[in-house]
C-alpha positions as CSV (number, residue, x, y, z in Angstrom):
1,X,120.7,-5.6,94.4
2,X,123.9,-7.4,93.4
3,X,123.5,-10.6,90.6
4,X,125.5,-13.7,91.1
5,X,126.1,-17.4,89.4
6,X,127.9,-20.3,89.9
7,X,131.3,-20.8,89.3
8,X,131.7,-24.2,88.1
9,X,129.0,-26.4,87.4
10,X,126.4,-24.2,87.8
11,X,122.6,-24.3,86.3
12,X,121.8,-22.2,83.8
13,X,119.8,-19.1,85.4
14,X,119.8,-17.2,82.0
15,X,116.2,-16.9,80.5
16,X,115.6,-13.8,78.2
17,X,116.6,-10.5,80.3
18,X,116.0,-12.0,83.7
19,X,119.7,-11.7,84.7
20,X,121.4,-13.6,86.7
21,X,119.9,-15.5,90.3
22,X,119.6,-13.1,92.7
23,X,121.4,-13.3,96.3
24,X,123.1,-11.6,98.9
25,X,126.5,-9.7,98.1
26,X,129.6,-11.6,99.8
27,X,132.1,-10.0,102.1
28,X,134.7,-10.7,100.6
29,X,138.1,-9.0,101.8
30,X,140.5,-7.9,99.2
31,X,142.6,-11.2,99.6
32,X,141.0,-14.3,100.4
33,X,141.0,-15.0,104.5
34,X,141.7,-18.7,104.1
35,X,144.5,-18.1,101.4
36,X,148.2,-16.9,102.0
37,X,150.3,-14.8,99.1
38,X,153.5,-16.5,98.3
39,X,156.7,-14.9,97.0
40,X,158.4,-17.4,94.1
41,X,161.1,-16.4,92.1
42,X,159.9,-13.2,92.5
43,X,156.0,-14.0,91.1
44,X,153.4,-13.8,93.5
45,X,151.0,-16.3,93.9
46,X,147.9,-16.9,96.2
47,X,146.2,-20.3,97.3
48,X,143.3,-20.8,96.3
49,X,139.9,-20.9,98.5
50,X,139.0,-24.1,100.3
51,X,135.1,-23.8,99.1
52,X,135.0,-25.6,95.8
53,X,134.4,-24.6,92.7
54,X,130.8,-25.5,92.7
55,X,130.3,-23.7,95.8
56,X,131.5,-20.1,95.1
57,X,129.6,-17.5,94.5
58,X,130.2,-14.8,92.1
59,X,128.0,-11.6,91.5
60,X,129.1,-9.5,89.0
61,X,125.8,-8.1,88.5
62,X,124.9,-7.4,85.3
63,X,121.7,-5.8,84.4
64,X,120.0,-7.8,81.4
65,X,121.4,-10.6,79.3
66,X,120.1,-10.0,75.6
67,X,121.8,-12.3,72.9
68,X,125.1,-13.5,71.6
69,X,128.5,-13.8,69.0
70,X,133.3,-14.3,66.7
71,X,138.4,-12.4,66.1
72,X,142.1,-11.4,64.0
73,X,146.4,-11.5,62.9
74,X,149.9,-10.2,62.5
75,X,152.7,-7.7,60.4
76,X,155.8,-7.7,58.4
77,X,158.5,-5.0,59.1
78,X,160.9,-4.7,55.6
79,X,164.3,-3.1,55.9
80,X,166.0,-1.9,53.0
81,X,169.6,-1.9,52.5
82,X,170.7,1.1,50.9
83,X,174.3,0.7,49.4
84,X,176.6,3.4,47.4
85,X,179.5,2.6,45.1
86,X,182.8,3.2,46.6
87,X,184.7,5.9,45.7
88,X,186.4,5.7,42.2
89,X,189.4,7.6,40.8
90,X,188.5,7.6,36.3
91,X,192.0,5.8,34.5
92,X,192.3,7.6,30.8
93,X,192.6,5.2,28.2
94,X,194.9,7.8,26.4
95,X,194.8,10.0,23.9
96,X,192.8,9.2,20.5
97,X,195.0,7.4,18.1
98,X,195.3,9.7,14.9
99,X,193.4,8.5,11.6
100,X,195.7,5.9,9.1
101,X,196.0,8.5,6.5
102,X,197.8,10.5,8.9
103,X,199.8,7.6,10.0
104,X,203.6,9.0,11.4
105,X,206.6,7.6,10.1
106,X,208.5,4.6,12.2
107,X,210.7,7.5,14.3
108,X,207.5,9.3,15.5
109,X,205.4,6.5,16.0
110,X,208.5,5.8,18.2
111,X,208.5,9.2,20.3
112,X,204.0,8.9,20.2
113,X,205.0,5.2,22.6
114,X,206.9,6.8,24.6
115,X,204.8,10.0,25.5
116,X,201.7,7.8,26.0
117,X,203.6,5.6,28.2
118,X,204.9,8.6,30.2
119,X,201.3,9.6,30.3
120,X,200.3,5.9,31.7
121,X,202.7,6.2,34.3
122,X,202.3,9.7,35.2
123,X,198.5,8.6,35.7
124,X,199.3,5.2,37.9
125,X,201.5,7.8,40.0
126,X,198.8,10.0,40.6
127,X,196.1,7.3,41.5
128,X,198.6,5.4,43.9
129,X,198.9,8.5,45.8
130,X,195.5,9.7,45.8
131,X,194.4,6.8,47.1
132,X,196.8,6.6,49.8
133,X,195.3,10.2,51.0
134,X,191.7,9.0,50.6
135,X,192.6,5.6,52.7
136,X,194.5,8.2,55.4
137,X,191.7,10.1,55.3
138,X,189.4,7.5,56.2
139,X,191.5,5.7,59.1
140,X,191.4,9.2,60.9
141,X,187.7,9.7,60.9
142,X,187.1,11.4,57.9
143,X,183.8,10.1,55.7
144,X,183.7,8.5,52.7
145,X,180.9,6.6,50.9
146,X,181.6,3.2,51.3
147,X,181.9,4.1,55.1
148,X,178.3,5.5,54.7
149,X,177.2,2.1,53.2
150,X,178.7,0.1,55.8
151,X,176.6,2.2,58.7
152,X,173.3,1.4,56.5
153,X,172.2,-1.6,57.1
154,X,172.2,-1.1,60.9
155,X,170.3,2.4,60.9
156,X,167.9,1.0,58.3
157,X,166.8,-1.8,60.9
158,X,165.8,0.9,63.3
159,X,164.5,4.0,61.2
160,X,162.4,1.7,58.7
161,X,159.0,2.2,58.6
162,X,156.3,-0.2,60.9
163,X,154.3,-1.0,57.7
164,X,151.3,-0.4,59.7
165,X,148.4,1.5,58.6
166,X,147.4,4.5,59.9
167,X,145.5,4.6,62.6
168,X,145.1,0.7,62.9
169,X,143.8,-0.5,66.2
170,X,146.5,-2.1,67.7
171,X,145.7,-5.4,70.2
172,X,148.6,-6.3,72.7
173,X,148.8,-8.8,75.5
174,X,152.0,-10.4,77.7
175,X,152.7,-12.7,80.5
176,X,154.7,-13.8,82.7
177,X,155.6,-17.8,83.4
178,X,158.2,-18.4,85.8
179,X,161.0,-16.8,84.5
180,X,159.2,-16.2,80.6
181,X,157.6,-12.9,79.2
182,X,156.2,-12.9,76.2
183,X,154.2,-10.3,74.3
184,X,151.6,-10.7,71.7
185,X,150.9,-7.9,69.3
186,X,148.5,-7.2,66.3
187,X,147.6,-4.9,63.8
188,X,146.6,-3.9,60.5
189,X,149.2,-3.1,57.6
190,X,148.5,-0.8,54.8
191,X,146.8,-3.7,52.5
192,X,144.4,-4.0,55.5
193,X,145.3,-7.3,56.1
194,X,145.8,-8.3,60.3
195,X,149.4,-9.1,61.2
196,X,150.5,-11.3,64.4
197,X,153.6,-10.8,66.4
198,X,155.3,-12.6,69.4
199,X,158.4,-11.5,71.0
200,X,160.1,-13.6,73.4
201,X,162.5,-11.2,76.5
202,X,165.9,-11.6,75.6
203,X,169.1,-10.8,78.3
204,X,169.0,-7.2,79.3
205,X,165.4,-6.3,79.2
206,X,165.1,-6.4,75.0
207,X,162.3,-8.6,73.1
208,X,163.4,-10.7,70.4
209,X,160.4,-10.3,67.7
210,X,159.0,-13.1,65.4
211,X,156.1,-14.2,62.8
212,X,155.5,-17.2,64.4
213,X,154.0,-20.0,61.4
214,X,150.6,-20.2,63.0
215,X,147.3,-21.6,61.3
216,X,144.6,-19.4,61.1
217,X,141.4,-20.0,59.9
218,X,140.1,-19.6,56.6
219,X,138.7,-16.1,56.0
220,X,138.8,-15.5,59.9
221,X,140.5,-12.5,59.7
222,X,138.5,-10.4,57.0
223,X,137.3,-6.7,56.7
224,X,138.8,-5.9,60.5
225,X,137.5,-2.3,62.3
226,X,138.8,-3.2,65.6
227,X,140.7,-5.6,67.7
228,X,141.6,-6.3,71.2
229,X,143.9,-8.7,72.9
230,X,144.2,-10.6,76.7
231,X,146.3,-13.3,78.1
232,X,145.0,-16.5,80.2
233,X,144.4,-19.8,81.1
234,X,143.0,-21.6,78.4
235,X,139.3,-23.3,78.5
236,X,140.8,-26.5,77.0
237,X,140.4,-30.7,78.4
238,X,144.3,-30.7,78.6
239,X,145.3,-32.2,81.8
240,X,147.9,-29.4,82.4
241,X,147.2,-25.7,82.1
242,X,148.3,-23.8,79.6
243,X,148.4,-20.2,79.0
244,X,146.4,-18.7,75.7
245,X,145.7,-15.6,73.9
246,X,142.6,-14.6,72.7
247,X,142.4,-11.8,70.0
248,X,138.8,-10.5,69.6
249,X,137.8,-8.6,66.8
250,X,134.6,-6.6,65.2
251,X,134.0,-6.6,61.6
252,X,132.4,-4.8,59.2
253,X,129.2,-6.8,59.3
254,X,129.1,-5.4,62.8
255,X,129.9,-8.5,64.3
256,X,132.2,-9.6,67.1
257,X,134.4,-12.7,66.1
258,X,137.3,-13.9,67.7
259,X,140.7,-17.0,67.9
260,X,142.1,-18.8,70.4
261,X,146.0,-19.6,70.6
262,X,147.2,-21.7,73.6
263,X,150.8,-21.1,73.5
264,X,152.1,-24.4,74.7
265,X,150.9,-27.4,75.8
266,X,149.3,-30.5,73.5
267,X,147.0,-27.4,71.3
268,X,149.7,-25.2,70.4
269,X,150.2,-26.9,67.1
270,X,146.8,-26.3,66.1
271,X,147.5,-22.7,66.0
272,X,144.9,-20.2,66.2
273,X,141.3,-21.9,66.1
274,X,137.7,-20.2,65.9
275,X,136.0,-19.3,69.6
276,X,132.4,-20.1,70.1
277,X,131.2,-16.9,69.9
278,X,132.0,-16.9,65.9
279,X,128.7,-18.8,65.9
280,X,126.8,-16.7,68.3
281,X,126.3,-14.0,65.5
282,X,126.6,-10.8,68.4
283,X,125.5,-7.9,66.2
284,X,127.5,-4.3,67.6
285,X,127.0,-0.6,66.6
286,X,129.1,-0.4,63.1
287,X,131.5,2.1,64.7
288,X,132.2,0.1,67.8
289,X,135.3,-0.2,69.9
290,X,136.3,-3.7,71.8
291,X,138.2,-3.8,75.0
292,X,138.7,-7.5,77.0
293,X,140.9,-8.0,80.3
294,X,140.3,-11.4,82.2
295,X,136.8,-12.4,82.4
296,X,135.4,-9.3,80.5
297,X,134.8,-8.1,77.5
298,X,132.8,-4.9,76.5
299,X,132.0,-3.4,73.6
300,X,129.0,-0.8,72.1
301,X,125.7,-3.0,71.1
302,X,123.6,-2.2,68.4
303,X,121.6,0.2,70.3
304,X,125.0,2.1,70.9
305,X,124.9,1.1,74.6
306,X,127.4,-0.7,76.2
307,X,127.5,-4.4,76.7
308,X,129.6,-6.7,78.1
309,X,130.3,-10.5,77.9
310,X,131.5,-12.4,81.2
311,X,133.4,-15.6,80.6
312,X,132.6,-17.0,83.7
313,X,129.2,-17.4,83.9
314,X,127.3,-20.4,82.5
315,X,126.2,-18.4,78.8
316,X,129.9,-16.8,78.5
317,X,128.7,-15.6,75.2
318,X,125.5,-14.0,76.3
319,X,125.6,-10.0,76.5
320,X,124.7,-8.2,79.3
321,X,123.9,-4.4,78.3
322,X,125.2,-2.2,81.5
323,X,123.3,1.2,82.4
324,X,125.8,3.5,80.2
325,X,125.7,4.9,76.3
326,X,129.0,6.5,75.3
327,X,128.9,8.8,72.3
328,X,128.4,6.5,68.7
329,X,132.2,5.1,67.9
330,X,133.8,5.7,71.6
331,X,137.1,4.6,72.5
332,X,137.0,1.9,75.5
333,X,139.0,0.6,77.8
334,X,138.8,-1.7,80.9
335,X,140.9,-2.6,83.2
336,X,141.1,-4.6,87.0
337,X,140.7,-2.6,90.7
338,X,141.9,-5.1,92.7
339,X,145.0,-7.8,91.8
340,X,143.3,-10.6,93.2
341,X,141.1,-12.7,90.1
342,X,138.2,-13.6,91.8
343,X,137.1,-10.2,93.0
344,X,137.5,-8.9,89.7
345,X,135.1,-11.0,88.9
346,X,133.1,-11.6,91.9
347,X,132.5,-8.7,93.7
348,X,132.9,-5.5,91.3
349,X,136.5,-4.9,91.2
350,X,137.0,-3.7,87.8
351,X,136.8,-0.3,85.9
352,X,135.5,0.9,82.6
353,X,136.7,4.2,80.3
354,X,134.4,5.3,77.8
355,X,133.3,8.9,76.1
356,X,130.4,11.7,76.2
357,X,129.1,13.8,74.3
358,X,131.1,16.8,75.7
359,X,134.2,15.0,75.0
360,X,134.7,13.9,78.5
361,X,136.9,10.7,79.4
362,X,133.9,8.9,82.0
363,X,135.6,6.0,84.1
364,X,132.8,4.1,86.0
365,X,134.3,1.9,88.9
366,X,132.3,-1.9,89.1
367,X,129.8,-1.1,86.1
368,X,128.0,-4.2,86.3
369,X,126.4,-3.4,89.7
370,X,123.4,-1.0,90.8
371,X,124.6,1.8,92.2
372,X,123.1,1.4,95.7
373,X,125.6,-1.8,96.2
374,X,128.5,-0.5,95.2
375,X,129.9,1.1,98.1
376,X,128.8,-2.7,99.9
377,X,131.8,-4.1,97.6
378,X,134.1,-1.8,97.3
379,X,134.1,1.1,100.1
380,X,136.4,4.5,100.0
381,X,137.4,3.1,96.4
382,X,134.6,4.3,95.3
383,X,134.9,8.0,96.5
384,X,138.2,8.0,95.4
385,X,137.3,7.1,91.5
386,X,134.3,9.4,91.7
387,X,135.5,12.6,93.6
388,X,139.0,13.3,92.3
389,X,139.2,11.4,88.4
390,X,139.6,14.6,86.6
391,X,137.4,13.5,83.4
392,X,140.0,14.6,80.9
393,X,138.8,16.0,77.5
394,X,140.0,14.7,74.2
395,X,138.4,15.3,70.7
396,X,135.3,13.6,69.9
397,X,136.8,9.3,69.2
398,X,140.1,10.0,69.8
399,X,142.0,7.3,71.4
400,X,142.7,6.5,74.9
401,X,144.2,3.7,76.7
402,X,143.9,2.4,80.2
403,X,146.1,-0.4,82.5
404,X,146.5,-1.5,85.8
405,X,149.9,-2.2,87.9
406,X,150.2,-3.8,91.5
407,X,150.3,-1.2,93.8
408,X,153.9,0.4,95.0
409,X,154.5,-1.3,98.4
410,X,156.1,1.4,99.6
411,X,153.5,3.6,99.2
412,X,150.4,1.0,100.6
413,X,149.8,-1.1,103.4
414,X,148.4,-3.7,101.5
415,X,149.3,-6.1,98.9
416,X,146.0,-5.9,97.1
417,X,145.4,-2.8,95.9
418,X,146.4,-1.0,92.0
419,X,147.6,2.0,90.2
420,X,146.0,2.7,87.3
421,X,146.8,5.0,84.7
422,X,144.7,6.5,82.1
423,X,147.0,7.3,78.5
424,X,144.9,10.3,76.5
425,X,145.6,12.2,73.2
426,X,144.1,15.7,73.6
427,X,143.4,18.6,71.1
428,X,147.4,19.5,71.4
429,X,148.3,16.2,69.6
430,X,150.6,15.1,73.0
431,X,149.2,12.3,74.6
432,X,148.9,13.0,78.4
433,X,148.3,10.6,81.1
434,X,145.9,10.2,84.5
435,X,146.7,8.2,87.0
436,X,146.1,7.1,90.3
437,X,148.5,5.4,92.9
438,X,147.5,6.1,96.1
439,X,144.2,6.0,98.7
440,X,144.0,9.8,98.2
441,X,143.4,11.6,94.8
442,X,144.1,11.1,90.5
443,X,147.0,13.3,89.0
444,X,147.9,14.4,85.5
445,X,151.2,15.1,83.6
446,X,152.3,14.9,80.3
447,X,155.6,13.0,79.9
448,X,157.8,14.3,77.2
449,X,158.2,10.8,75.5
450,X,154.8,10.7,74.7
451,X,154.7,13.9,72.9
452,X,154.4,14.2,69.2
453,X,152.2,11.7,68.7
454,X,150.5,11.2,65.4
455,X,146.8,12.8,65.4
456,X,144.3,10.0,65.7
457,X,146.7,7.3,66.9
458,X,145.3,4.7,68.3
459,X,146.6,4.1,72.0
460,X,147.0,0.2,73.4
461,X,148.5,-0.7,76.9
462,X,149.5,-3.8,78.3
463,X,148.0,-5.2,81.7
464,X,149.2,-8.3,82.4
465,X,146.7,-11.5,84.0
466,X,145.7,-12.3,86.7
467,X,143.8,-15.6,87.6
468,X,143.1,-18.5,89.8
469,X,144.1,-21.4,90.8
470,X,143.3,-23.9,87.8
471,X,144.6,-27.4,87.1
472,X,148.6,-27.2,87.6
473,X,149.1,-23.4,87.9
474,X,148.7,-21.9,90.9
475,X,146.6,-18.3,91.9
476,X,148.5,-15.7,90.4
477,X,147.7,-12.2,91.5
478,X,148.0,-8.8,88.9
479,X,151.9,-8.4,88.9
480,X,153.7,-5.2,89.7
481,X,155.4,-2.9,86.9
482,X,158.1,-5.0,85.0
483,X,159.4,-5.1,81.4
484,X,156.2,-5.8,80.2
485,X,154.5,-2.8,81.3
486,X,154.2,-1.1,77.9
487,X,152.2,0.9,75.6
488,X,151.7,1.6,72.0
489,X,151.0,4.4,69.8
490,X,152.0,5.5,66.0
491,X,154.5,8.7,65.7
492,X,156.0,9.2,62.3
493,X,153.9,6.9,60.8
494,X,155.7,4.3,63.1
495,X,154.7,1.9,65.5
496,X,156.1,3.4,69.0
497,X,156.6,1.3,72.5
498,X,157.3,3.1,75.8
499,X,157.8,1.3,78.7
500,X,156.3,3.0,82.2
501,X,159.6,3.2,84.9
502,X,157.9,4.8,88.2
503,X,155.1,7.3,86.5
504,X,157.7,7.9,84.1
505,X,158.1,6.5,80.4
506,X,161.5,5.1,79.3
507,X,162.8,3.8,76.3
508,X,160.9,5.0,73.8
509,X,161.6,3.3,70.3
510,X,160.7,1.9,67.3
511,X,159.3,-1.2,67.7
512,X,161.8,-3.5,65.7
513,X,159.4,-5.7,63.6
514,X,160.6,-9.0,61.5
C-alpha cells in the first residue's frame, strides 16, 4: 500500500505512527501528460500540471512518522610566499690597517694607498664582470635564486595546503540560473571549526572562490560530526522565488540542526538564519551520517535505523523510520531516479546508498514504499537496480558518494530518465566508481584520477536541483552533466575536485581556496 498527502494546503493526517492517509498509487508517466519540456538557453524546463496545488496527490509512502529536529559553515586557504635573497657577490673592505706603533713612514704609507686602491679596483673589475656572466646566464635559461622567488608565489597558490581537517565531511551543493552556476562548499578545518565557500563560474569553465561575509547564528555551528548540503527554492513569503541553500548538520548531542541561506532576493542580507527543525530537538544514533537532495533528507535514528524527513508533507520535520538498519556509523547517500521533481517526490523515484554488516554498498530504489507497490511506480527500473547493482565492498564506514545526471540522449529514447554513479573507496585506497547509464545493466571501473586517495576520505558529489514550478521560476527538470558535475575527496592532505567528462574524470586539482 502506497501513503500519500497533500501538496499544498493540505490537513494534517500525522497522528503518532499512523503515517500518512492512505489512497490509491497515481499513474503517473515519467513527464507530466499535460506539460511540455522546453529548451531555453540551453536549460530545460517543464510546465507545470494544470491540477492545482491543493489538488495533487503525492505518496511517498513512508512507513511510520515518530518525532522531530536543527545545521553548519566555511574555510580559509593561506598561501605563503616563500622568497630567497638574490644572489650576492662579498666586496672586501681591504686589508687590516696595521697597529699605530707600527705606523710607516710618509713614502710607505704612500706605496700601502696605492696597493689598496689597486686592490679596490682589481675587486670592482672582477664583480662587473661576474655579474655580467651571472646576468648572461640567466637571460639564456639558466637558474638563479631570485628566478626561483619570482616562480613562488604562483606555485604556492596551487600546492598550498586545503587547511582542512582530516577526514572532515565535506557538504557541497550548485545550481544553475539562466546563465549562473554557483557552488556552495563546507567543511571543517583543523581547529574544528565549519568553513563556508561560494565560487561563482568564471570564462572558460574555472570557479572564482570567495568567503562570502555572511551572518550566522550565534553558536549554530558548534561540536559538528557531519554535514550535508542541497540547493532549492526557498520556503520564504517573498513575492519572487529565490534560490537557497540549506546546510544540515548533526552534532555531538546527537542532534540534527540546520541554516538557511537564500542567495538573492529581499533575505539574502540576512544571511544564514536557523531552520525550524533546530527546535524540533530530532535525536540520531551518535555515529550518524546525513545525506539531503530535494525534498529528502535521511539520516540513522536513534535506534540505528534509518529515517528520513520529507519537506513536502504537512510535518516537514516529522521523521519517518523506513524498513532498513545499515551497520552503526554508515556512510549514506541519496540521490533522484527520475529528472522530473514531482515524481521524486510523488511516486518513488529516488534511491538510497547505505552499508551492511558484510561491508556491502546496499542501494534500495523508492525506499519509502512497501515492496509489493514498487514495481506499480516504477516498472523494469526496478529490475534493473536490483538484478545487476554489483553491491561493491568497501571497509566497514568508509566513505562513498552517490549523484545523478540527465540521461545521455543519445543513448535513450526518453528525456526523463538518469545515470547515476556510485564513487567508493575500497580496501586498495583507490576510489572506484559504479554506475549505471543505460536500461540494461550497472558497470564498474576505476578511473586513474581518482587513485591515491587518502585512506578514510570522505567522498561528496554534487547533484544539481530539480523542482517545480513555484512563484516566478518555472519547472526545472535534473540537468545533464555540465561544469558543475563534480566531486570531492582529500589526497595529500588536500581538498581534491574532479569533474565527471562522459564516465571519465577530468581536471583533477587542488581546489584553490581564498
Amino acid at each position: 500500500m502506497a501513503w500519500t498527502a497533500q501538496h499544498a494546503a493540505r490537513p494534517s493526517n500525522f497522528a503518532g505512527d499512523e503515517g500518512l492517509e492512505p489512497v490509491p498509487v497515481p499513474s503517473t508517466p515519467e513527464v507530466l501528460s499535460d506539460g511540455k519540456i522546453y529548451y531555453d538557453d540551453g536549460k530545460e524546463v517543464f510546465t507545470a500540471s494544470s491540477v492545482a496545488p491543493s489538488q495533487r496527490t503525492f505518496s511517498p509512502t513512508l512507513t511510520t512518522a515518530t518525532e522531530a529536529t536543527r545545521t553548519p559553515d566555511k574555510p580559509f586557504h593561506q598561501m605563503k610566499l616563500d622568497t630567497e635573497d638574490d644572489d650576492k657577490i662579498p666586496i672586501s673592505d681591504g686589508p687590516p690597517v696595521p697597529p699605530k706603533d707600527n705606523q710607516p713612514d710618509n713614502r710607505s704609507r704612500k706605496k700601502l694607498f696605492i696597493i689598496i686602491g689597486c686592490i679596490v679596483a682589481i675587486a670592482v673589475i672582477l664583480a662587473a664582470v661576474l655579474g655580467g656572466v651571472l646576468g648572461s646566464r640567466k637571460n639564456n635559461g639558466g637558474s638563479s635564486s631570485s628566478e626561483e622567488a619570482t616562480a613562488s608565489p604562483s606555485a604556492s597558490a596551487t600546492s598550498a595546503p586545503s587547511k582542512i581537517l582530516a577526514g572532515s565531511s565535506v557538504g557541497v551543493a550548485a545550481f544553475q540560473n539562466g546563465n549562473d552556476n554557483e557552488i556552495y562548499l563546507s567543511y571543517k578545518n583543523p581547529d574544528n571549526a565549519v568553513k563556508f565557500f561560494r565560487a561563482s563560474e568564471t570564462t572558460g569553465g574555472t570557479f572564482d572562490w570567495k568567503t562570502p561575509e555572511l551572518q550566522v547564528p550565534a553558536n549554530a555551528l558548534d561540536n559538528v560530526t557531519a554535514m550535508t548540503m542541497f540547493s532549492g527554492i526557498d520556503q520564504s513569503s517573498d513575492v519572487d522565488a529565490q534560490i537557497e541553500v540549506q546546510l544540515l548538520y548533526l552534532d555531538t548531542n546527537a542532534k540534527l540542526k540546520g541554516l538557511n541561506y537564500v542567495t538573492a532576493g529581499q533575505s539574502e542580507s540576512k544571511g544564514f538564519t536557523k531552520l525550524d527543525v533546530n527546535d524540533t530537538g530530532i535525536t540520531v544514533s551518535p555515529e550518524s551520517d546525513i545525506a539531503a537532495w530535494g525534498p529528502f533528507t535521511i539520516y540513522q535514528n536513534a535506534n540505528n535505523s534509518l529515517s528520513a524527513l520529507w519537506w513536502q508533507s504537512t510535518t516537514p520535520w516529522t521523521p519517518y523510520t523506513l524498513q532498513y538498519s545499515p551497520i552503526v556509523g554508515s556512510k549514506l547517500s541519496i540521490v533522484p531516479v527520475s529528472r522530473n521533481a514531482s515524481h521524486v517526490s510523488g511516486t518513488g523515484w529516488w534511491a538510497v546508498f547505505y552499508q551492511n554488516e558484510d561491508g556491502s554498498i546496499q542501494a534500495v530504489i523508492d525506499p519509502g514504499h512497501w515492496p509489493e507497490t514498487r514495481s506499480q511506480n516504477l516498472g523494469d527500473v526496478i529490475d534493473l537496480w536490483t538484478t545487476t547493482y554489483p553491491k561493491p565492498k568497501v571497509p566497514l564506514k568508509h566513505s562513498f558518494a552517490a549523484f545523478s545526471i540527465a540521461r545521455d540522449p543519445n543513448k535513450v529514447n526518453t528525456s526523463s530518465k538518469v545515470s547515476t554513479f556510485l564513487l567508493y573507496q575500497d580496501d586498495s585506497g583507490d576510489i572506484k566508481q559504479a554506475w549505471v547509464d543505460n536500461d540494461k545493466t550497472w558497470q564498474t571501473s576505476a578511473p586513474d584520477l581518482l587513485k591515491g586517495a587518502d585512506n578514510g576520505t570522505e567522498i561528496s558529489c554534487i547533484t544539481t536541483p530539480a523542482w517545480e514550478k513555484d512563484r516566478t521560476f518555472d519547472g526545472l527538470l535534473l540537468q545533464a552533466a555540465s561544469d558543475l558535475t563534480k566531486c570531492y575527496f582529500q589526497k595529500g592532505g588536500k581538498l581534491m575536485e574532479v569533474r565527471l567528462s562522459g564516465t571519465n574524470w577530468v581536471d583533477s586539482k587542488e581546489l584553490a581556496l581564498p
